[in-house]
C-alpha positions in Angstrom: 95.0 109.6 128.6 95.2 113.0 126.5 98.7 112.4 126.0 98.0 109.1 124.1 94.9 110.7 122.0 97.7 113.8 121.2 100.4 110.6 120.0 97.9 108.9 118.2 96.5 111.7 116.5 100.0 112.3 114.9 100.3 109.3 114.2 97.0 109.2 112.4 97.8 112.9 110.6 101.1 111.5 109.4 99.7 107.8 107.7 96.7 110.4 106.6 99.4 112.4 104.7 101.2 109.3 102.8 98.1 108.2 101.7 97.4 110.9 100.0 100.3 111.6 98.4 100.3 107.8 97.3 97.3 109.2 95.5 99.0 111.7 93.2 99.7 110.3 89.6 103.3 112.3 89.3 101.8 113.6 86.2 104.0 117.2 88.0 102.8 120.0 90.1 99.9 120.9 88.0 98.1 117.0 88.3 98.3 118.1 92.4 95.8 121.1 91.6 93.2 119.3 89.2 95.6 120.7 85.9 95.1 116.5 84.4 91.6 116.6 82.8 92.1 113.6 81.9 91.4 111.8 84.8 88.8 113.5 86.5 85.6 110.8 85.5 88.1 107.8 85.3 87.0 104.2 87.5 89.2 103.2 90.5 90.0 99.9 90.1 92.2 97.3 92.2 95.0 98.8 94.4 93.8 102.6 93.6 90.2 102.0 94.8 91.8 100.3 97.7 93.8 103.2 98.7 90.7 105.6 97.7 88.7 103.7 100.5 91.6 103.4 102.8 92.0 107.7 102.8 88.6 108.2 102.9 88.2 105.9 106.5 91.6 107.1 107.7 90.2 110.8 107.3 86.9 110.1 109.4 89.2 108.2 111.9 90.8 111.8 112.0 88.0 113.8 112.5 86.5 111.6 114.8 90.0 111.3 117.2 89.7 115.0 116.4 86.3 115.5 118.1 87.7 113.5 120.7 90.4 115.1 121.9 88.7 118.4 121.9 86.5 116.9 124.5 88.7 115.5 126.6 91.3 118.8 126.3 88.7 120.9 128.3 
C-alpha cells in the first residue's frame, strides 16, 4: 500500500512540475522570477485559466497524498 502512495506521489510531483512550467511565458530567465511587470494584474482567459485551475488542484492533490503518506509511513 505505501509503495503505491510513494509511486503515485511521483507521479503526481512530476505532472505538478509540467504544469508549471507550461505556465512560464518564455519571456527568458527573468519572467521565471516576477522580472515581466507586465503581466502581473493581467485576466486568464481560455486555455491559461484552464491550466491555472488545473495547477492549483494538482498542487492540493499533492499536499493532500502528502499528508497521507506521512501517516501511513509511521
Amino acid at each position: 500500500m505505501i509503495t503505491v502512495l510513494f509511486i503515485v506521489q511521483a507521479i503526481l510531483a512530476v505532472v505538478l512540475t509540467l504544469a508549471i512550467l507550461l505556465q512560464v511565458k518564455g519571456q527568458g530567465f527573468s519572467g521565471s522570477f516576477g522580472g515581466d511587470s507586465g503581466s502581473i494584474f493581467r485576466t486568464r482567459r481560455g486555455v491559461e485559466k484552464l491550466l491555472f485551475n488545473w495547477t492549483i488542484g494538482l498542487a492540493v492533490a499533492f499536499m493532500a497524498l502528502s499528508l497521507i503518506t506521512s501517516i501511513f509511513a509511521e
